[in-house]
Structure formats: structure tokens, C-alpha cells
ROKEFI-9205 format. One line per 4 residues: for each residue x, y, z of N, C-alpha, C. Coordinates in Angstrom, 1 decimal. Atoms other than C-alpha are relative to their C-alpha. Last residue first. Layout:
ROKEFI-9205
X,Y,Z,X,Y,Z,X,Y,Z; ...
***
This chain:
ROKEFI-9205
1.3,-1.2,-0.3,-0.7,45.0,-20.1,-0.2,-0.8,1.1; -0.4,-0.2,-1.4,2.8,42.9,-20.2,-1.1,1.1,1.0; 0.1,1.0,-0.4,1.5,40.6,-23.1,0.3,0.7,1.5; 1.4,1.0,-0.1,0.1,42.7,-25.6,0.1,-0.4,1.5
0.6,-1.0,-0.8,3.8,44.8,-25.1,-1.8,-0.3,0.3; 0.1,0.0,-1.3,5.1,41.7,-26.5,-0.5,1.1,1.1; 0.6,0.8,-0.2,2.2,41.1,-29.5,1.1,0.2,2.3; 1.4,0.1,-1.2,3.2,44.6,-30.1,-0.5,-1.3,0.6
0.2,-1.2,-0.8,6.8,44.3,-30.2,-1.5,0.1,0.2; -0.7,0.5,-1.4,6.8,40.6,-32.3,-0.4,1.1,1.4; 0.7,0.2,-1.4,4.1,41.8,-34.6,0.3,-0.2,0.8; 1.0,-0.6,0.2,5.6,43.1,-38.2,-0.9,0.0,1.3
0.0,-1.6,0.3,9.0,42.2,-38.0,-1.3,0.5,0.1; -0.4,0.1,-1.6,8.2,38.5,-36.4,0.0,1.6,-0.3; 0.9,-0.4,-0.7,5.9,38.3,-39.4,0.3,0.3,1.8; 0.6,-1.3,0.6,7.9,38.9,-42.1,-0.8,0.0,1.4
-0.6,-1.3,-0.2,10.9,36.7,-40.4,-1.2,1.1,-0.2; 0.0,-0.2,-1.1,7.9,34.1,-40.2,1.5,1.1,0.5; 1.3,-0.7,-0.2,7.4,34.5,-44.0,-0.1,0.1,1.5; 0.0,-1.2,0.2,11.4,34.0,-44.5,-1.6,0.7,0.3
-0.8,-1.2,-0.5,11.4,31.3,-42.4,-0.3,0.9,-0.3; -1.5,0.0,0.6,8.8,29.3,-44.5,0.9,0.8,1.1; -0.8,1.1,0.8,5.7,27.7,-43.8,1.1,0.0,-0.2; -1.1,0.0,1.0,4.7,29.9,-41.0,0.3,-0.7,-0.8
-0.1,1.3,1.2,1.8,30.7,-38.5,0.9,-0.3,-1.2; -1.6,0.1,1.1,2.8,34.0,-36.7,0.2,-1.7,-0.1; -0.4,-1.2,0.3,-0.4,35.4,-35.4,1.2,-0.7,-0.6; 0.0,1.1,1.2,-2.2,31.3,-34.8,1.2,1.9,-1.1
0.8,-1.1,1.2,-2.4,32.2,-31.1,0.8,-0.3,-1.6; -0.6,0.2,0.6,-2.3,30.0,-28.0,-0.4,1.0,-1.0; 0.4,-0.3,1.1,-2.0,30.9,-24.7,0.4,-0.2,-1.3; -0.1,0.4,1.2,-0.5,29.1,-21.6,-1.1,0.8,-0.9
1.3,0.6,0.8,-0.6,30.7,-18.3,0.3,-0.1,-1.3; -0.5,1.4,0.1,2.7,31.9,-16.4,-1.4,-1.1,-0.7; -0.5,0.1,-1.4,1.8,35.3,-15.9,-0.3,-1.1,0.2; 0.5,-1.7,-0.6,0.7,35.7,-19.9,-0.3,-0.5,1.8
0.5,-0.2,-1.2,2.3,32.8,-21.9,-0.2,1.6,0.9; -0.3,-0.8,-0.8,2.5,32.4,-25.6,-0.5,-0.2,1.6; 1.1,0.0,-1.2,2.8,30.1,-28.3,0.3,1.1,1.0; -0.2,-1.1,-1.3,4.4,30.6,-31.7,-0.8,-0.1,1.0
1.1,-0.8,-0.9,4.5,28.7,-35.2,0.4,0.7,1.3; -0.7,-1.5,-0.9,6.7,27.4,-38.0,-1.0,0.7,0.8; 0.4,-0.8,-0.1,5.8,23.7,-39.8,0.5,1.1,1.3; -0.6,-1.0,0.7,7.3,21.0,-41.0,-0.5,1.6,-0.1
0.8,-0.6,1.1,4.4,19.3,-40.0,0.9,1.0,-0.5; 1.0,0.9,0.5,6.3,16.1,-38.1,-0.4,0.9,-1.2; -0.7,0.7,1.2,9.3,18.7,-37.7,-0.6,-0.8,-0.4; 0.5,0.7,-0.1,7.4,21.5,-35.8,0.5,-1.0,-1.3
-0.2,0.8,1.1,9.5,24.2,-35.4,-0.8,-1.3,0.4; -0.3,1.2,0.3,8.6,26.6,-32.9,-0.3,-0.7,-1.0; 0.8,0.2,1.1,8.3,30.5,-31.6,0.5,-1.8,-0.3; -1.5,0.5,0.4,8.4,31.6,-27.9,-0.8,-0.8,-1.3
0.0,0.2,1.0,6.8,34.5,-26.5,0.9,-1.1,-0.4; -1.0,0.5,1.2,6.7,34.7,-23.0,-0.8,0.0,-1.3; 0.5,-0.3,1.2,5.3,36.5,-19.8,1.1,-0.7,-1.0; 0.7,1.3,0.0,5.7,35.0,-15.9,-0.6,-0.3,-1.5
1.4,0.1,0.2,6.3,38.2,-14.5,-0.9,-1.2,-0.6; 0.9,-0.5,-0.9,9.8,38.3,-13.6,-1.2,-0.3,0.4; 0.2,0.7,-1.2,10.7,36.0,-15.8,-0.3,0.3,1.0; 0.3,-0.5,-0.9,9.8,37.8,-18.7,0.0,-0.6,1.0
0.2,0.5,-1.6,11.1,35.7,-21.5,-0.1,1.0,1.0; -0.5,-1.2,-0.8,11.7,35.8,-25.5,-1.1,-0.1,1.3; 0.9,-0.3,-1.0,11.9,32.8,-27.0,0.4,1.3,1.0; 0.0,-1.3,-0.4,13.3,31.6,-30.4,-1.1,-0.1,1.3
-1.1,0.1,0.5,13.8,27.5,-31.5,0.3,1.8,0.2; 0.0,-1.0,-0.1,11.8,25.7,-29.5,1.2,0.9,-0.4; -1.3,-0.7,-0.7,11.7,22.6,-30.8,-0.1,1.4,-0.1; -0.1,-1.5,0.1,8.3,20.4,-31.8,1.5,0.4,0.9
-0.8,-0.8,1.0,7.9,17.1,-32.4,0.6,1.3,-0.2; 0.5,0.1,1.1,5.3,16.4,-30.2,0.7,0.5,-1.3; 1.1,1.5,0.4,6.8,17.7,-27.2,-0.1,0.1,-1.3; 1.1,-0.2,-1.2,10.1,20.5,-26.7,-0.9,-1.2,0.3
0.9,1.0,0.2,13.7,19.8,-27.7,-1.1,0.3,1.0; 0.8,0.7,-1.3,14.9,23.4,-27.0,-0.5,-1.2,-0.5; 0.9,0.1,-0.8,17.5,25.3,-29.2,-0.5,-1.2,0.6; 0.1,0.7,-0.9,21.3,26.1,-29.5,-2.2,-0.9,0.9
-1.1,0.4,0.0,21.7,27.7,-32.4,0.3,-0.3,1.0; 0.1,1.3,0.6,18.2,28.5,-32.9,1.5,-0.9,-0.1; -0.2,-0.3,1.2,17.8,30.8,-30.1,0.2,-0.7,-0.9; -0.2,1.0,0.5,16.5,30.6,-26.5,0.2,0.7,-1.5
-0.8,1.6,-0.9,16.6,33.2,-24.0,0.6,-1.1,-0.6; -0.2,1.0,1.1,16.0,36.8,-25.5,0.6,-1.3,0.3; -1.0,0.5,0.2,14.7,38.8,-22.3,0.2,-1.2,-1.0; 0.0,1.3,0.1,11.4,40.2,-21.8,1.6,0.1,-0.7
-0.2,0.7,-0.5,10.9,43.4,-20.1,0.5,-1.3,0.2; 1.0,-0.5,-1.3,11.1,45.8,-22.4,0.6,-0.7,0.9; 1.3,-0.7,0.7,12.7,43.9,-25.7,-0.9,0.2,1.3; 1.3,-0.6,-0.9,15.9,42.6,-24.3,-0.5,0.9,-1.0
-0.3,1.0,-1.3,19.0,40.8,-26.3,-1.5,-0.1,1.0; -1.0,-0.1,-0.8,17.8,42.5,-29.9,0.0,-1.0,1.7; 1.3,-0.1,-0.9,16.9,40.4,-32.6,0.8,0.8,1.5; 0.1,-1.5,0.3,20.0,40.8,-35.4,-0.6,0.5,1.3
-1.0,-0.7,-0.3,20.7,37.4,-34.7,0.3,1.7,0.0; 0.1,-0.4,-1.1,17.5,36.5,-35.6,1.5,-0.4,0.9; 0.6,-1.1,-0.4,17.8,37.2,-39.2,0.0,0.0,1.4; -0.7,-0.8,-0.7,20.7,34.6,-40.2,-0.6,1.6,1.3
0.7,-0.8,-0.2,19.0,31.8,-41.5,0.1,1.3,1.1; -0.1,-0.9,0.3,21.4,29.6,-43.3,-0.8,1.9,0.5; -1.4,0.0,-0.4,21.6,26.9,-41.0,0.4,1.2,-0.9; 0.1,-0.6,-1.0,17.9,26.8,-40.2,1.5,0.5,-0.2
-1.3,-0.8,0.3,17.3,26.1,-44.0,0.5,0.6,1.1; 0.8,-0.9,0.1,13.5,24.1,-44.1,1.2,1.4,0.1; 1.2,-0.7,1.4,15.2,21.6,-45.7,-0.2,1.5,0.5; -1.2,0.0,0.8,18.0,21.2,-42.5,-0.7,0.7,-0.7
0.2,-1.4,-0.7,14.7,21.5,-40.2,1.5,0.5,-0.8; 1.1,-1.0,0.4,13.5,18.3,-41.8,0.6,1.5,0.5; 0.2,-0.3,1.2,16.9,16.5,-41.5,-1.1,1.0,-0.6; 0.5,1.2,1.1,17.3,16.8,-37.7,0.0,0.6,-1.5
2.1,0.1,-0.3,16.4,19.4,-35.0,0.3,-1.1,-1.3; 0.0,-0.2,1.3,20.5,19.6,-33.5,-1.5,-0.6,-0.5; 0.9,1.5,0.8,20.9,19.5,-30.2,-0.1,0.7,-1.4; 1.0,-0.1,1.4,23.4,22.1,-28.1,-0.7,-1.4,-0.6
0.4,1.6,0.0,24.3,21.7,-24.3,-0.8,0.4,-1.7; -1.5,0.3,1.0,25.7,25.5,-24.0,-0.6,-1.4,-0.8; 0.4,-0.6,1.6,21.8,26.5,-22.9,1.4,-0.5,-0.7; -0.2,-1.0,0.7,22.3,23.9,-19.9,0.1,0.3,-1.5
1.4,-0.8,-0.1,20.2,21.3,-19.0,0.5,1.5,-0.3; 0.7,-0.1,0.5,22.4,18.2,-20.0,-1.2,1.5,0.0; -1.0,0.1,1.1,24.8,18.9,-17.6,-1.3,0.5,-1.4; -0.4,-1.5,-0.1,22.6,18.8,-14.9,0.8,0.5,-1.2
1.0,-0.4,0.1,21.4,15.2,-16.2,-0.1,1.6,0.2; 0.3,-0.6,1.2,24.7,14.4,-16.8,-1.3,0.4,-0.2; -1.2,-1.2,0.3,26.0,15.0,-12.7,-0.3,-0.1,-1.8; 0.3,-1.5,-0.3,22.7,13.4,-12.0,0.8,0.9,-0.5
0.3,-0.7,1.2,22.2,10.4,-13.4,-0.2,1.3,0.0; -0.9,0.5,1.5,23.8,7.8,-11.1,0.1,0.9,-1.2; -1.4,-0.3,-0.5,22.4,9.9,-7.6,1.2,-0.7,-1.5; 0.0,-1.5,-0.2,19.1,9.9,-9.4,1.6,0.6,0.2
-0.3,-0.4,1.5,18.7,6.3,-10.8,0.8,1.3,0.0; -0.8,0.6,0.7,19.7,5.2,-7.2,0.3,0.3,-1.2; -1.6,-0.4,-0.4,17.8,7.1,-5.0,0.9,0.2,-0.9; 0.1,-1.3,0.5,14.5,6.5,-7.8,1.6,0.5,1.0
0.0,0.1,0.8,15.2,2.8,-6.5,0.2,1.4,-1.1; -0.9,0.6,0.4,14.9,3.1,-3.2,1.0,0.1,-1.3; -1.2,-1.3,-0.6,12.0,5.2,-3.1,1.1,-0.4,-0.2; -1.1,0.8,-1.2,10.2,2.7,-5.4,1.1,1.1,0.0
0.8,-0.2,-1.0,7.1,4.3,-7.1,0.9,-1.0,0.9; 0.1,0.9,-1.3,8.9,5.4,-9.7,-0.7,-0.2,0.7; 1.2,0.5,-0.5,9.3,7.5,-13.1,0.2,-1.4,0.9; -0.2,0.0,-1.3,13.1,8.8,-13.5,-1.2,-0.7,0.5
-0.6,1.1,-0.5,13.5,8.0,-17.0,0.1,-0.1,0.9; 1.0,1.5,0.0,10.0,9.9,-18.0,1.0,-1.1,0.2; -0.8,0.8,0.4,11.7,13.4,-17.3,0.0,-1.5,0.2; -0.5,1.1,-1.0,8.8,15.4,-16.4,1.4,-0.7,-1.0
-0.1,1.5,0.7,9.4,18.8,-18.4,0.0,-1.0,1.0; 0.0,1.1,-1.5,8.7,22.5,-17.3,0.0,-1.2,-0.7; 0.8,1.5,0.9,9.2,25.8,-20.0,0.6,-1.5,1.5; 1.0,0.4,-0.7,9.6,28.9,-18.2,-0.7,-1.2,-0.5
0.4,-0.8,0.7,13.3,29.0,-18.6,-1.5,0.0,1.0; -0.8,-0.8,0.9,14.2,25.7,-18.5,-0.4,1.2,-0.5; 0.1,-1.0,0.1,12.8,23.4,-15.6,1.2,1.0,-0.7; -0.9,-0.8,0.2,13.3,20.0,-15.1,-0.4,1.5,-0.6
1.0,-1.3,1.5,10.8,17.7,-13.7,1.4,0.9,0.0; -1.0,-1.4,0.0,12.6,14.5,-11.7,-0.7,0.6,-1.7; -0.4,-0.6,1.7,9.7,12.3,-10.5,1.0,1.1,0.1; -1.4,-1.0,0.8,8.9,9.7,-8.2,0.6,0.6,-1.0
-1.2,0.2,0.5,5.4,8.5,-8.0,1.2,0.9,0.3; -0.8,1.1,-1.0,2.3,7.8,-6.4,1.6,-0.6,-0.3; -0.3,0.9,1.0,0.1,9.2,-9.3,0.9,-1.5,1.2; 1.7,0.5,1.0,-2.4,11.5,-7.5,0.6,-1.3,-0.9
2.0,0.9,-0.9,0.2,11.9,-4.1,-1.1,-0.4,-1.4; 1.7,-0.4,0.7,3.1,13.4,-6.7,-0.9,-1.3,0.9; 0.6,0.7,0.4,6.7,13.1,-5.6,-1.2,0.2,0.3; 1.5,-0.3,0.1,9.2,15.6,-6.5,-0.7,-1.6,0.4
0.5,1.3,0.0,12.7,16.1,-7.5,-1.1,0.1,1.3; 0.9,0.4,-1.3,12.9,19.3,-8.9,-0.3,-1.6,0.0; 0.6,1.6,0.1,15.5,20.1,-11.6,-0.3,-0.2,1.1; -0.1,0.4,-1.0,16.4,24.1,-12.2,-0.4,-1.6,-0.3
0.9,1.8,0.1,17.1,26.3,-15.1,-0.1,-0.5,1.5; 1.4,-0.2,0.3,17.0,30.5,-15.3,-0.5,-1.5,-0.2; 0.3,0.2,1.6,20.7,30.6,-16.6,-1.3,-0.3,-0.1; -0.6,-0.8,1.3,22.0,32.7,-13.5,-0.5,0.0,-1.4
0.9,-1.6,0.4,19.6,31.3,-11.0,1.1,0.5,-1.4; -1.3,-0.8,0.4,21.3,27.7,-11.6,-1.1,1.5,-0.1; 0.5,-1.2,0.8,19.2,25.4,-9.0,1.2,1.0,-1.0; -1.4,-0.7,0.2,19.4,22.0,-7.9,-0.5,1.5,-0.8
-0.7,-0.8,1.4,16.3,21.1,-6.0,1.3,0.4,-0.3; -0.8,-1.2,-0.2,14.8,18.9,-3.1,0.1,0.5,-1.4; -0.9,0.9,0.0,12.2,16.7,-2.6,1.2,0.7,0.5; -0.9,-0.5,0.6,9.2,18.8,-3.5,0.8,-0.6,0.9
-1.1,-0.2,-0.8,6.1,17.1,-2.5,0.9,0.3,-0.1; -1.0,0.6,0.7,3.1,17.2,-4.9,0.7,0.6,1.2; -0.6,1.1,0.2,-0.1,16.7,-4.6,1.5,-0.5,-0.2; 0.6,0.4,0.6,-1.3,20.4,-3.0,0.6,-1.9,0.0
0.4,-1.1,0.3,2.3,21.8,-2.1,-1.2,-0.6,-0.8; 1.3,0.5,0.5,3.7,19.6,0.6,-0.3,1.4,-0.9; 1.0,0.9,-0.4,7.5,20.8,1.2,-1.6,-0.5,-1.0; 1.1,-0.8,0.0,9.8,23.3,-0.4,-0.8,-0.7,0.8
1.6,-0.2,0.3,12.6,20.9,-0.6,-0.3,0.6,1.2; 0.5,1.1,-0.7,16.3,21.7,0.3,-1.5,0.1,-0.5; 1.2,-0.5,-0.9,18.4,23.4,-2.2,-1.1,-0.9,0.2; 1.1,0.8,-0.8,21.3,22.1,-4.0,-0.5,0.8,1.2
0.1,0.0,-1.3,23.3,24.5,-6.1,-1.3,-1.0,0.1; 1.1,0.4,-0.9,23.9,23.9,-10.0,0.5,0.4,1.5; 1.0,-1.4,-0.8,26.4,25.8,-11.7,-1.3,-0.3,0.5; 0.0,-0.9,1.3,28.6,22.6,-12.3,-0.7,1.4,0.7
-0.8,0.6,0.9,27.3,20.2,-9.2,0.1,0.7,-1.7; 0.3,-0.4,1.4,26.5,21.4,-6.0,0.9,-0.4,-1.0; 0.3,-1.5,-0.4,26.1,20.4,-2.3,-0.5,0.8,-1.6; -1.2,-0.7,0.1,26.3,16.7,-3.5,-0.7,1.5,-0.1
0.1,-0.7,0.8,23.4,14.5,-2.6,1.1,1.4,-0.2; -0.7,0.5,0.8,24.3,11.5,-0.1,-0.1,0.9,-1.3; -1.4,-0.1,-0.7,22.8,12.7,2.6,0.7,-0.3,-0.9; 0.3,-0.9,0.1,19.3,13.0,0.5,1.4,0.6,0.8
-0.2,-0.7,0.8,19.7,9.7,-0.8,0.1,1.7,0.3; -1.1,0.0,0.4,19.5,8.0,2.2,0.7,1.1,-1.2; 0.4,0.9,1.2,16.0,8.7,3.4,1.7,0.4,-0.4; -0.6,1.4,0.1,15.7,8.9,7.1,0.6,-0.3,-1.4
-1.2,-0.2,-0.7,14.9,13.2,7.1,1.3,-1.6,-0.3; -1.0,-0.2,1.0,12.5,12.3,4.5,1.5,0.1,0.8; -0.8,0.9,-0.6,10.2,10.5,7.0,1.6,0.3,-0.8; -0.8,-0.1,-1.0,8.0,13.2,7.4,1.1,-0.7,0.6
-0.8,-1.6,-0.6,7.5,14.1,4.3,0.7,-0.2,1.6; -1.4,-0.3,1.1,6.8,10.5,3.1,0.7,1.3,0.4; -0.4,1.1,-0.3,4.1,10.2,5.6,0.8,0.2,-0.5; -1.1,-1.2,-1.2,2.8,13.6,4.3,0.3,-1.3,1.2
-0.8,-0.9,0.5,2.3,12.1,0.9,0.4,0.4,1.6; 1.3,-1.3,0.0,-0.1,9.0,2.6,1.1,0.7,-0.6; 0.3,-0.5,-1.2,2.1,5.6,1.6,-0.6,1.2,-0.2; -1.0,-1.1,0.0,1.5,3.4,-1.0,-0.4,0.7,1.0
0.8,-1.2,0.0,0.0,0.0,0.0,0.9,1.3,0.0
***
């Protein structure tokens, strides 16, 4: 029988893994969990304020699991090789897969989007380089020369970020539909909008020139 969540909280003190987690590793720092929040218990965290990432380990009362979520930006991911429901066990992947898991989460860590995003010409496509660093409040985070494996085929490949406030713009390659689009968040809420739908680069250059500024001053009303 799994245990109640705040049974697990209070027994964290006993739990091996948590003696055994390195103060900090690269520009990570270790920070002690947050506690109960709703279903989910926060563990502990490594954090890089500098580059705006972190990785929460976590376990969720609705599923009855261990999970390491990684956080980029304002973008959040479970990471589906940690899933557990053996404390034990999640120790063990954790403390093995940590120092490249941290690793892994920085903006240096480049990926490359594959053959379809070759076609569509990302290696000649020089406009957003031009883009400036900050626009108001939002900060230029992600770029295509290093971007984001996101879901569903998709990589985030521009994103400008208000972290303050919880506001974004970020635009994405969709390599199943070979397609160029944009989602937004407005203080940390998902919105979606069809404003800079794209086939081509150069028609999503026309349209970042044409809407980027007001869609982000849209965003900080």
C-alpha cells in the first residue's frame, strides 16, 4: 500500500539519498525541498539562477510517483527515465544520473532538429541574430543555435522571456508538420495564437517584424 504524501515528508529526514546528494554540481546548487504543495512534495532542488534552469525532484500523491521535472526557462518537463514508485530505486537512478542530467540542462548543451529543419534552411538563416538581447521586459533566451527539444515534435527555437512576470513568447519548429508557429504565456498561463503561423522562415521573419513588439507589449498589459 502506498504511503499517505505527508508520511513520506516526514520521514525524509531517514532517506538515504538526500545525505548523499552533492552540495552542488557545475552551476547547479542544492536546495532543500519546499514541502507539501497540493499533490506534490518537492524533494529537493538544484538550482542555476544565473541561466534560469532548475530540476525538482518531487513526488506526486495522484500518481504515487517519483519524479525528476526539469525546468528551462519557463518551460517545465517530467523526465520519463526517473518515473517510480520505489524510493529506493528513484535514490539510485538519481544519484547515477545526476552529474549528466545537470549537464544536460544547460543552454551551452546544443541539439540539433534533424533532416526536416536542415530543408526548411535553419543553418542559413541569419535574421534573428540581429533580434535584440531585451525587448522591455522580456529577455531573449532561446535561439536557434542552440535550441529546445520540446513535445510532439516540436523545438523551440526563439523565446523571448519575462521572468519576472511569468510572460513569454516563444516561436517553434514542428518537424512532423514542417511547420513554423508561436505560443505564448501571460503570468505563467498558456495561450495559444495562430499570429505567426509559417511555412517558410522568411514569411515568419515577415511576421516577427511586423508583430513581435506589439504582441510583446500585448503581453505585459
Amino acid at each position: 500500500m502506498a504511503k499517505k504524501i505527508t508520511e513520506i515528508a516526514e520521514s525524509l529526514h531517514e532517506w538515504k539519498l538526500l545525505k548523499e546528494l552533492p552540495k552542488s554540481l557545475g552551476s547547479f546548487t542544492l536546495r532543500e525541498g519546499i514541502g507539501i504543495n497540493g499533490n506534490i512534495l518537492n524533494i529537493a532542488s538544484y538550482v542555476d539562477e544565473t541561466n534560469h534552469c532548475s530540476v525538482d525532484l518531487i513526488y506526486t500523491g495522484e500518481t504515487f510517483d517519483y519524479v525528476v521535472v526539469k525546468n528551462v526557462g519557463l518551460h517545465t518537463f517530467c523526465d520519463d527515465r526517473f518515473f517510480t514508485r520505489d524510493q529506493d530505486h528513484f535514490g539510485e537512478v538519481v544519484l547515477k544520473n545526476l552529474p549528466g542530467l545537470l549537464e544536460s540542462m544547460g543552454k551551452h548543451n546544443c541539439r540539433t532538429m534533424g533532416y526536416e529543419a536542415e530543408e526548411m534552411g535553419f543553418a542559413s538563416w541569419d535574421y534573428w541574430r540581429k533580434l535584440p538581447q531585451k525587448i522591455g521586459s522580456f529577455e531573449l533566451y532561446i535561439t536557434p543555435d542552440c535550441p529546445l527539444e520540446y513535445i510532439n515534435g516540436s523545438w523551440i527555437i526563439l523565446d523571448y522571456s519575462d521572468f519576472e512576470n511569468g510572460n513569454q513568447v516563444m516561436f517553434l519548429y514542428n518537424s512532423f508538420r514542417n511547420e513554423l508557429f508561436a505560443e505564448l504565456k501571460k503570468g505563467y498561463l498558456p495561450l495559444t495564437t495562430e499570429e505567426f503561423n509559417a511555412n517558410s522562415l522568411e514569411k515568419l521573419t515577415a511576421l516577427i517584424e511586423e508583430k513581435l513588439q506589439k504582441t510583446l507589449e500585448g503581453l505585459e498589459k
